[in-house]
C-alpha positions in Angstrom: 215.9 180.9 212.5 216.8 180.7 216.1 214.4 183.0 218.5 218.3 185.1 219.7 218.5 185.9 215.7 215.2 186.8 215.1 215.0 189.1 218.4 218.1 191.0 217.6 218.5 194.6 216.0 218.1 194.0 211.9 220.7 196.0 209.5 218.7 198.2 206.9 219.8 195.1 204.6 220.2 191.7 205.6 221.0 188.7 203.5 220.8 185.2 205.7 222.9 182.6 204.8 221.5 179.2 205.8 224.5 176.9 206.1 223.0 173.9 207.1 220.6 174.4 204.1 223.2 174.5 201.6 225.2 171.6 203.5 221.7 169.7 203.0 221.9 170.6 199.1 225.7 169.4 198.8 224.8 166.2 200.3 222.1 165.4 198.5 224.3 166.5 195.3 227.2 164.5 196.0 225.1 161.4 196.6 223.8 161.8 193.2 227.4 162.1 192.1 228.8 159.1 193.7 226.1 156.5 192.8 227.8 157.3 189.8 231.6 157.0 190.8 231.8 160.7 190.4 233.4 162.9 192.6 231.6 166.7 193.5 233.0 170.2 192.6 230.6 173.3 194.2 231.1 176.3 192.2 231.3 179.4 194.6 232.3 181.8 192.0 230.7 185.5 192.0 231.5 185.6 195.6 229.0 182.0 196.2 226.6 183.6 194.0 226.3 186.1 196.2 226.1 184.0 199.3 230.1 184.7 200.3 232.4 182.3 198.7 234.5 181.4 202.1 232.0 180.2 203.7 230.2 178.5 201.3 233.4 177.2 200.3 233.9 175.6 203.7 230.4 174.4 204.3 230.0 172.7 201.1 233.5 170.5 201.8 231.9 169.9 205.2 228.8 168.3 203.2 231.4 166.3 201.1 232.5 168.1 198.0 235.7 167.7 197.1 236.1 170.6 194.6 235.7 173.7 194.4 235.6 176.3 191.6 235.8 180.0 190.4 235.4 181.8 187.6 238.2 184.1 187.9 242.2 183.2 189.4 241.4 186.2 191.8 238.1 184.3 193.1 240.3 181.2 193.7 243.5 183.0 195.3 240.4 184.4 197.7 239.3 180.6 198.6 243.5 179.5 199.1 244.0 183.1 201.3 241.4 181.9 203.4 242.7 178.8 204.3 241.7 176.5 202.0 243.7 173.8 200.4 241.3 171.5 198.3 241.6 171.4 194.8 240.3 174.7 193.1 239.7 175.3 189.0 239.8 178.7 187.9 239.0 179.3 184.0 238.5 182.1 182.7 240.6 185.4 183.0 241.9 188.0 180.5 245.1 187.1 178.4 246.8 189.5 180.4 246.5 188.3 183.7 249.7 187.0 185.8 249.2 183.6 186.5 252.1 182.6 188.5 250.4 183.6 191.8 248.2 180.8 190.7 250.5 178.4 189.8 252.5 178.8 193.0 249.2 178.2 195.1 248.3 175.2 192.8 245.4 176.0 191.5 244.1 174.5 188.7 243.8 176.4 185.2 241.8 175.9 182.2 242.6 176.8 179.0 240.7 176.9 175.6 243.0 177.8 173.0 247.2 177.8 172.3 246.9 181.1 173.1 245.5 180.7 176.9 247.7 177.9 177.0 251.0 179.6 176.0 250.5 182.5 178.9 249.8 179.0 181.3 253.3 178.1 180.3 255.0 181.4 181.1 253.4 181.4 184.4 254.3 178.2 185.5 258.3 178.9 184.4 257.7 182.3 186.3 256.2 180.2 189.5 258.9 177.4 188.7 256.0 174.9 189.2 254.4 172.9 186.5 250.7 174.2 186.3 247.7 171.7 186.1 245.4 172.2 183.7 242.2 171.0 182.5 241.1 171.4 178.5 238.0 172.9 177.4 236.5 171.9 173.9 233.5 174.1 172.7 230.5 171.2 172.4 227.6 173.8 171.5 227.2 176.6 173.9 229.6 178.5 171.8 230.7 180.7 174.4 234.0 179.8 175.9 236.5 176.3 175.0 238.4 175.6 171.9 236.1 174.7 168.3 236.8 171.4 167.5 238.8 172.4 164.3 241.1 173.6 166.8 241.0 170.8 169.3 243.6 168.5 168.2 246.2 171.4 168.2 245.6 172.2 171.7 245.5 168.9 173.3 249.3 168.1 171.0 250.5 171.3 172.9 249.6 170.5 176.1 250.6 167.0 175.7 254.3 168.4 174.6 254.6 170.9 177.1 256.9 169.7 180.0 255.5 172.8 182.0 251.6 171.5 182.0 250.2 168.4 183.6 246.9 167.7 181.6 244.6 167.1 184.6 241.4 167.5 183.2 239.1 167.8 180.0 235.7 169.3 180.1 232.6 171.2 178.2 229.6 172.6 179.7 226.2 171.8 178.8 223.7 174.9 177.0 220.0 173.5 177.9 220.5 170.3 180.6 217.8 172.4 182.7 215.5 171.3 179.7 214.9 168.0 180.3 214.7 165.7 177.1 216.2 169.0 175.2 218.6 167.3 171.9 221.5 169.4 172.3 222.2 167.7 175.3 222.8 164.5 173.7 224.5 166.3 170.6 226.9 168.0 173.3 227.5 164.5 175.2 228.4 162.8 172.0 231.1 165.8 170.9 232.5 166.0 174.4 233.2 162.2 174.0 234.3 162.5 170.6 237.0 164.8 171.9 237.9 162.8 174.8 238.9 160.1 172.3 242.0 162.6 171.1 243.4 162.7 174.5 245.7 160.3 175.9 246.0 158.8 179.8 243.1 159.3 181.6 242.2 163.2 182.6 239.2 164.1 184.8 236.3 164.0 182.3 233.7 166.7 183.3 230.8 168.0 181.9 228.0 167.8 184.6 226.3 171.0 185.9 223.2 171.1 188.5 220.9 170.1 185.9 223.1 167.2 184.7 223.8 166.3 188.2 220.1 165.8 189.2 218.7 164.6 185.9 221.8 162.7 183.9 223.6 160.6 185.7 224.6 159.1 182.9 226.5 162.0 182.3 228.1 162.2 185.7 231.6 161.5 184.4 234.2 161.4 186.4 233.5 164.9 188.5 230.4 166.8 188.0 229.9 171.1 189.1 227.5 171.9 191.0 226.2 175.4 190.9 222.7 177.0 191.4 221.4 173.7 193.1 223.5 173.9 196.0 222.4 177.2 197.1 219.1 175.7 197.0 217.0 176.8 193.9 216.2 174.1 191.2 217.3 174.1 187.6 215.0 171.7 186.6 210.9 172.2 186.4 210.5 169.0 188.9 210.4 169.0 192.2 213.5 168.4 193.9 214.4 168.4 197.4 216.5 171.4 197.4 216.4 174.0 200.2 217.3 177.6 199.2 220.0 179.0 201.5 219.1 182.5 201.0 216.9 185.1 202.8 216.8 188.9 202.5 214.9 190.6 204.9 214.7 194.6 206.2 212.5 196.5 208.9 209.9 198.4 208.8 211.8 202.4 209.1 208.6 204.6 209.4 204.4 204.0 209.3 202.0 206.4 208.0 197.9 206.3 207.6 196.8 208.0 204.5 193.7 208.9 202.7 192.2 207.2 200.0 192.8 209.0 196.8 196.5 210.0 197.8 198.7 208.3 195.5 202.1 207.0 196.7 206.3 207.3 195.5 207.6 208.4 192.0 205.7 208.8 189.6 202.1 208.5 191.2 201.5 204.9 189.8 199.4 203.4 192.6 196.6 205.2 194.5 194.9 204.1 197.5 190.9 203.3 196.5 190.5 203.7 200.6 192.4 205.0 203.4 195.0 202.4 204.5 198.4 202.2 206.6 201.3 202.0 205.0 205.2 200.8 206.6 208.3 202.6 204.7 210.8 199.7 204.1 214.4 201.4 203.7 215.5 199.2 200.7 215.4 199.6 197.2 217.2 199.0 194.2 220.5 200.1 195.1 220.0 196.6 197.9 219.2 194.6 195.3 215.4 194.7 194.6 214.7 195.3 190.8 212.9 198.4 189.7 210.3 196.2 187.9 209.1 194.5 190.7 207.3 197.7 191.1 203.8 197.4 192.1 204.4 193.8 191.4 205.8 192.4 194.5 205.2 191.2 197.9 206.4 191.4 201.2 206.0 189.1 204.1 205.3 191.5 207.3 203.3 191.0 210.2 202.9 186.7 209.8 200.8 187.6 206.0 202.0 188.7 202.3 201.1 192.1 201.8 201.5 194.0 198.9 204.5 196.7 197.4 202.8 200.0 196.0 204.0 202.1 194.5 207.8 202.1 192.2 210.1 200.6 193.8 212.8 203.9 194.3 216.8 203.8 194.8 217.0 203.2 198.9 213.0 202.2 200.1 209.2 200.5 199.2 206.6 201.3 200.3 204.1 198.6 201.6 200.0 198.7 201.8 199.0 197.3 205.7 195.5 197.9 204.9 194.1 198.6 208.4 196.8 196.9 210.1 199.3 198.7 212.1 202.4 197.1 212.4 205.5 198.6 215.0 208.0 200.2 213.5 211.0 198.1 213.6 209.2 194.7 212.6 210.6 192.6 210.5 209.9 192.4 206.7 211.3 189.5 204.6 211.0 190.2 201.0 212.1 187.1 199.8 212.9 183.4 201.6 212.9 179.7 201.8 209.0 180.1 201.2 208.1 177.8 204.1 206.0 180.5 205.7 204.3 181.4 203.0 207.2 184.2 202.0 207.9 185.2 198.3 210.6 183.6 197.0 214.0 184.5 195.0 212.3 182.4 192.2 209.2 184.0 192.4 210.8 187.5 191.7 212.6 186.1 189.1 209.7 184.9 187.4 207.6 187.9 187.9 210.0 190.3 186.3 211.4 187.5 183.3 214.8 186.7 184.5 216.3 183.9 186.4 216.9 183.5 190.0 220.9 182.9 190.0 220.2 186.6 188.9 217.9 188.0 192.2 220.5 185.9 194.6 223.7 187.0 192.6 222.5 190.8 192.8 222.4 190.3 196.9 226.4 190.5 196.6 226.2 194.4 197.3 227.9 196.9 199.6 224.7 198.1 201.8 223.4 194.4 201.8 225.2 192.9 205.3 225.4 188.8 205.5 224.6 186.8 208.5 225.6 183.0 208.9 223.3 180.5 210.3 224.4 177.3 211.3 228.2 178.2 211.6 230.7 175.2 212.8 
């Protein structure tokens, strides 16, 4: 951080976007990629997991992906109303959605039944463009692409179909951050299987982080890249993966109180001695899980100090000790962890959940975004 950012006024809620961290990240990712012919597509849906798809979006091409993708047609219109012209894949919206719009900004569209692909079809006559598509077949996850009873029907129609160009065929994988796990073979050898009913030569992709960092073997033609490039590691190895996020507040208020008196809803901590305490206006409605309560950490004052107390709706409430730190000091609750700062994994691990979770959950109203390393 650069001493001009770190002197000026913080916001109640602040989420810093490293952007040389996650151009690091896409590097590195794309490198992996190419040693296997592979091209890289960074997945900024849910606003850049919570990061702000834009500029994610832009950094990430700057580090050398050549893809991009987003859930929904809405997330992808975003990235093409912001200027961006590189190839986008959008793939999964309700039946009803009008996909013309889409069409007409060629962006790509997936479909995983006759069904999804008939509405592809009545946007692109609406858009009088032909819409390119990419295929999903269902290899094990069982959540969204076509059953492979189904398969062969699907492919015939969008090989028939003089409104579709067939640009792509892909899966995605349910346990590649398992290394070793057997459905990942199981899935590799289905997603192949079906690749054998297509004619020509479609973009083969089934590649997520995990994949990208542990199977190159599964690189494909095009791999997506998700969670790794903003820096947090799907895999239980070491990687060199820097994480892109920090969410930092201030301290709002400081009191001294007596030991015995027992602090925030709920009385569930109680100081054993008298101590200092720093009011830290941010809470659950910014993003910080009500379970962390009394089980979380702070970095304030150049140490970890501990949460007491429930986490409540707008603050925490952290124990100094004898300490007395300024009001208006900063407090980062979690970061890169090179100071010694909790981290967006470590919440997740404390409270059971996963850390595309804590970094998703940042994409908020009160929580304000700050770019580092701009171009």
């Amino acid at each position: 951080m650069s001493p001009a950012m770190a002197d000026r006024t913080l916001p109640r809620a602040e989420a810093l976007i490293d952007l040389d961290a996650l151009r690091h990240n896409v590097a590195l990712l794309v490198a992996r990629a190419a040693a296997s012919g592979a091209a890289t597509m960074a997945v900024v849906k849910a606003d850049g997991y919570g990061h702000g798809a834009l500029p994610v979006a832009r950094a990430a091409l700057e580090a050398g992906a050549t893809w991009l993708g987003g859930c929904s047609l809405a997330e992808a219109l975003a990235l093409r109303a912001g200027g961006i012209d590189a190839p986008v894949l959008s793939w999964l919206d309700t039946i009803d959605t009008d996909l013309a719009p889409g069409i007409a900004a060629g962006v790509d569209l997936s479909a995983s039944s006759t069904r999804e692909l008939g509405a592809i079809v009545e946007g692109a006559r609406a858009a009088g463009r032909r819409a390119r598509v990419h295929l999903k077949i269902d290899t094990g996850l069982s959540r969204n692409g076509a059953p492979a009873a189904e398969w062969p029907a699907l492919v015939a129609a969008a090989s028939a179909a003089p409104e579709v160009e067939l640009v792509g065929v892909w899966s995605h994988l349910a346990c590649a951050d398992e290394p070793g796990h057997p459905s990942v073979d199981l899935q590799a050898a289905r997603f192949q299987e079906a690749c054998r009913v297509v004619d020509g030569r479609p973009l083969r992709h089934l590649a997520n982080s995990a994949a990208t960092l542990d199977r190159p073997d599964l690189h494909l033609d095009l791999v997506r890249v998700g969670i790794a490039m903003y820096g947090l590691n799907p895999l239980p190895r070491p990687e060199d993966l820097r994480p892109v996020m920090t969410f930092r507040s201030s301290v709002a208020l400081t009191k001294r109180i007596a030991a015995g008196e027992s602090v925030s809803y709920g009385h569930t901590w109680t100081a054993s001695r008298p101590t200092n305490l720093a009011l830290v206006p941010v809470g659950y409605a910014d993003g910080v899980p009500r379970l962390l309560s009394n089980r979380m950490q702070v970095w304030l004052g150049g140490r970890r100090r501990p949460v007491v107390g429930r986490v409540c709706m707008d603050q925490i409430v952290v124990d100094c000790g004898d300490d007395r730190v300024p009001v208006g000091e900063e407090v980062v609750l979690f970061g890169d962890g090179s100071r010694g700062e909790p981290t967006a994994t470590e919440w997740a691990d404390t409270i059971g959940t996963i850390d595309y979770e804590i970094v998703t959950g940042m994409y908020r109203p009160r929580v304000a975004r700050t770019y580092l390393g701009v171009r």
